[in-house]
N, C-alpha and C positions, 0 to 999 in steps of 0.2 A: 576599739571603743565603738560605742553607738547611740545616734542621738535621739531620743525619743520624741512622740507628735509634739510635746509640749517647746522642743532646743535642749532640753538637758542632756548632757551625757551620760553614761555609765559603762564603767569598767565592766565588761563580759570576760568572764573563763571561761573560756573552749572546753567540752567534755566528750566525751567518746561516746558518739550517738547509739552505737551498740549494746553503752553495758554503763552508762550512767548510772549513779545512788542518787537519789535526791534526798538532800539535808533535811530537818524538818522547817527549820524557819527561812532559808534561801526561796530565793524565785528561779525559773528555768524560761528559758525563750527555746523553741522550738521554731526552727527555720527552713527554708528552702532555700538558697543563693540569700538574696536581700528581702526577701518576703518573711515575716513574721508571721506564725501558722497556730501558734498557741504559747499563752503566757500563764502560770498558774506557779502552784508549790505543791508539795507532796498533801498538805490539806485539803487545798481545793480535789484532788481526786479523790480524795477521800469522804470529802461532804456534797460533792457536789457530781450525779451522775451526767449531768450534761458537759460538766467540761474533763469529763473522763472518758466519755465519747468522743469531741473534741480534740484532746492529748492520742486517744489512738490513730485517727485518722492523720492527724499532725506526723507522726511517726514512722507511717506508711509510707508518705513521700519527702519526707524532710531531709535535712542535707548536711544539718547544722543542728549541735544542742549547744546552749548558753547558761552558765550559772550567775547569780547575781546575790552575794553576800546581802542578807538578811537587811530588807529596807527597813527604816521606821514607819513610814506607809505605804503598806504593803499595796492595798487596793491603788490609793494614786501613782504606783511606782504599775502597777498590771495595766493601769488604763494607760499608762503613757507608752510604754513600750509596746503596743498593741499594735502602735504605728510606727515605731522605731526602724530605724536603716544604717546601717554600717556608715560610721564617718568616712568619707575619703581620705586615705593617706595624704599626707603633706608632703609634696616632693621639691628637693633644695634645688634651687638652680643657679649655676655661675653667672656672674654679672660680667 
């Protein structure tokens, strides 16, 4: 999971940075380790040349691809993840 700038969570699927499809209505986080490098959907590279610029450079050094099942707001689910960071594992410890 990871929590976005806002404290929300979300469920990420791991995808194989190599050879990923992008869904049409999914979102994609684009990573390095814990740095978020680029957030969009198969759309935005399609209407928008600057975050297609953007997505390649992200890709160059990224580490990490993320899918994010189809938000209801899409733009408030991109701006928050924008700052999003991997939640820390919860680890149990004996009393």
């Amino acid at each position: 999971d990871w929590q976005g700038g806002s404290g929300r969570h979300y469920r990420l699927h791991a995808e194989r940075l190599d050879s990923f499809v992008m869904r049409e209505d999914d979102l994609y986080v684009v990573a390095k380790g814990n740095h978020v490098l680029w957030v969009g959907s198969a759309q935005d590279l399609i209407a928008d040349p600057a975050s297609r610029v953007r997505f390649r450079l992200a890709l160059d050094c990224a580490t990490q691809a993320f899918r994010l099942d189809a938000p209801e707001d899409r733009l408030a689910a991109i701006w928050d993840l924008e700052g999003a960071a991997p939640v820390p594992a919860l680890t149990a410890y004996a009393a």
